[in-house]
Residue, then its C-alpha position, 0 to 999 in steps of 0.5 A: x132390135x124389133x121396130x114397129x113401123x105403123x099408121x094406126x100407133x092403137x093398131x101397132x099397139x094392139x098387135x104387139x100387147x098381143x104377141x110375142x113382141x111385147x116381151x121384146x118391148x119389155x125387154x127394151x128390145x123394140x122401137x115404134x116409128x110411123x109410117x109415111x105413105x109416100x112423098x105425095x102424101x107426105x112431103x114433110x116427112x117420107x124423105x126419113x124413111x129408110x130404104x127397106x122400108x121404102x123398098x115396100x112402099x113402092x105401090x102402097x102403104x100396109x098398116x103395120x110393117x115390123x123389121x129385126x135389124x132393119x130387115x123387115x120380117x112381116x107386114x099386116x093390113x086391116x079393114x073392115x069394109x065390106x068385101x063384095x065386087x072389088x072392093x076387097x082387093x082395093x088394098x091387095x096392090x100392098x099385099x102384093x108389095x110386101x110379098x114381092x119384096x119377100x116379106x110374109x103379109x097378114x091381112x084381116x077382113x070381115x068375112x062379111x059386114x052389115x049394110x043399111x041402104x035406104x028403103x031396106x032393113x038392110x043386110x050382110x054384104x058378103x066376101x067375094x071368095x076370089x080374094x083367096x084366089x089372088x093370095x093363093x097366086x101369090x104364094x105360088x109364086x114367091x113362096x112366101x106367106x099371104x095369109x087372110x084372117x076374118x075380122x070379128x063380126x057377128x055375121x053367121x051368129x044374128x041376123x041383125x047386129x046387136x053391136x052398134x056399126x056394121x057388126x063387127x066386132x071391136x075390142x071392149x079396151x079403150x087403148x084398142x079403139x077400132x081393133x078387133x076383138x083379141x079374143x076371137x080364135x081368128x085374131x087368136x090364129x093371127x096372133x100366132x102366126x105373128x109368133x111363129x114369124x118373131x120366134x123363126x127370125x130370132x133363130x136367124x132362119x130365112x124368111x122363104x122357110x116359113x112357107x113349109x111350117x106346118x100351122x102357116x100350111x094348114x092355114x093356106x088349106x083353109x083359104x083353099x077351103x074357103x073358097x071353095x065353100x063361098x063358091x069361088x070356083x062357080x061363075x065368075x066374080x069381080x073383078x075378073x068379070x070386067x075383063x075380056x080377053x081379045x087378040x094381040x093383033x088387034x090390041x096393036x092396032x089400036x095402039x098403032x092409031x096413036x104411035x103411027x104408021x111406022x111404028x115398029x114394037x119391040x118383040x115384048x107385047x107382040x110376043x103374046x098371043x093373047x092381051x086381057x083388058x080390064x075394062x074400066x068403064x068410069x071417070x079416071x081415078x084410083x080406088x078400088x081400081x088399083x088392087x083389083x089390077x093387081x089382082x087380076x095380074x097374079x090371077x090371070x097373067x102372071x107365071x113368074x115373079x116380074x111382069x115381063x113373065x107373063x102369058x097375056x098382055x095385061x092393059x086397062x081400058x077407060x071408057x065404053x070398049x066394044x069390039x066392031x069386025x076385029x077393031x077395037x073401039x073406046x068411046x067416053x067422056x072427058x073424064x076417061x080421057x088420056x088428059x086425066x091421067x097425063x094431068x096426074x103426072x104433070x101435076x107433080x112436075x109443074x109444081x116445084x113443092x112436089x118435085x124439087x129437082x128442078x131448082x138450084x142448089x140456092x132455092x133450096x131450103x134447109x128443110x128440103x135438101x135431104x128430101x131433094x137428094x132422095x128425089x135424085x135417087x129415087x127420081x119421082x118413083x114416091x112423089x106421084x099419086x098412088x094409082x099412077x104408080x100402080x098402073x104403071x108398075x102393073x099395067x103392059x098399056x093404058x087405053x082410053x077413048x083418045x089416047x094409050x100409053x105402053x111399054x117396051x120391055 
């Protein structure tokens, strides 16, 4: 049995009238069921989710999970926001999650999008190349499929769009609003790989196998080509061009102004030569910060599949960073302070309606109970926000002008 897990039902609807899965529905062969995000997101509902699907979630939600027989088989994820700076990796954290949990990931985005800005005719803002770069990581470590297809659009064919928006290309059917056009050879090439995925897990072969089939490899050449071809290997490209790489010694002293004098770190940050800092010079939040992290780890740090197998250390910096005779120093306002983040997090422990376990078996409405045992399992890992949870799943430390927060191990 298939089951389509989704947050769009048009989207999960478009994929599987468009694939293989619509002879497994006809066959009464397939369940849809919708996604919830989280249990900050959706305290209601999320505690329902079964455990593998939640397995996936940890960082983030994609916009279509599928499983056969409650394993999930691949997961796909859509946009059609424009690609420049940071903002394509502003869903990589999802990607990242599907492929650490062994599930092959399909992402599709506008290779570029038209833009209007005030004073200007506008013009097509273009995909920054470096997007190839973090899949193709990914996949060498995992070894498992993240493959990219453009959205549809009309960039490289007008100057100016003829289609209302931002020149992309939807589908013309009323039941697929906001879907791409299925007619689109690279929505034709997802559709297959799709099929590969569905005909290769009714076989029962193992999903690390995919890697090798031949469509799935010449795939991966054309990311490898396009990249290339945008200039991924000239300069250097959001978001990599906010970081800087400095010295773990110094990195440990500014640690050390917090911790204390005494303070002894274990050998895991110490162990690393070098710390790469992503310097995050605006008021704390989430988006696109917490994809371009992720990002940034599997370019620049990761050499095995945890963070603990990595050659630098890897930390954000919120506020103003600037190096004076080897001293670190971070300078910003209130809204880059360690009070921002910390505030997230007590947020969801001083209110008893995001985080149940501090009440009484009494105080607990009926409603609540399985969400409440769910909470005992799985502590606040879901209940915190999003970007909390990405930085400190990714993050070895977090720097701001008056404070941090580190690992041991």
């Amino acid at each position: 049995m298939f089951r389509v897990w989704y947050s769009t039902r048009a989207f999960a609807e478009y994929i599987i009238d468009h694939t293989h899965l619509r002879q497994e529905r006809d066959n009464g062969n397939l369940e849809l069921s919708q996604i919830y995000e989280s249990d900050a997101s959706r305290p209601r509902e999320f505690h329902t989710v079964p455990t593998h699907i939640k397995n996936i979630l940890y960082l983030d939600s994609p916009d279509i999970i599928v499983e056969k027989n409650t394993e999930p088989v691949f997961s796909v994820e859509v946009s059609t926001e424009a690609g420049t700076g940071h903002n394509v990796f502003q869903r990589f954290a999802r990607i990242a999650a599907s492929v650490e949990n062994n599930v092959p990931a399909f992402y599709i985005y506008p290779e570029a999008v038209f833009i209007m800005r005030r004073g200007t005719a506008g013009r097509w803002d273009r995909l920054n190349p470096l997007i190839f770069e973090a899949f193709e990581k990914v996949m060498r470590l995992y070894g498992i499929p993240a493959l990219m297809y453009y959205f549809p659009s009309e960039y490289g064919r007008v100057d100016t769009p003829t289609q209302p928006g931002k020149g992309v290309i939807l589908s013309s059917e009323p039941q697929y609003m906001g879907c791409p056009d299925p007619a689109d050879p690279e929505m034709q090439a997802l559709f297959q790989h799709i099929n590969l995925v569905v005909q290769h897990v009714k076989e029962n072969r193992p999903l690390a196998t995919l890697i090798n089939n031949r469509s799935l490899q010449r795939r991966r050449d054309w990311m490898t080509r396009e990249f290339h071809q945008k200039g991924g290997h000239e300069g250097v490209w959001s978001p990599m061009s906010s970081t800087e790489i400095i010295p773990t010694g110094v990195f440990l002293e500014y640690l050390r102004r917090y911790a204390g004098g005494g303070y002894e770190f274990t050998e895991f940050l110490p162990s690393r030569q070098e710390t790469l800092l992503y310097k995050v010079n605006a008021r704390f939040r989430g988006d696109p910060y917490p994809g371009a992290l992720a990002a940034i780890d599997y370019i620049a740090c990761r050499e095995g599949k945890t963070y603990e197998e990595r050659d630098k250390n890897l930390a954000m910096v919120w506020g103003e960073m600037r190096l004076e005779n080897g001293r670190l120093e971070i300078t910003g306002d209130a809204g880059r302070s360690v009070d921002r983040f910390v505030e997230s997090v007590q947020r969801v422990y001083q209110d008893p309606n995001r985080l149940l376990l501090g009440k009484a078996y009494s105080e607990l409405r009926g409603e609540e109970i399985p969400r409440y045992f769910m909470q005992v399992r799985f502590g606040s890992t879901f209940t915190k926000v999003k970007h909390v949870r990405v930085y400190s799943y990714f993050c070895d430390a977090l720097l701001f002008p008056d404070g941090a927060l580190w690992r041991e191990g």
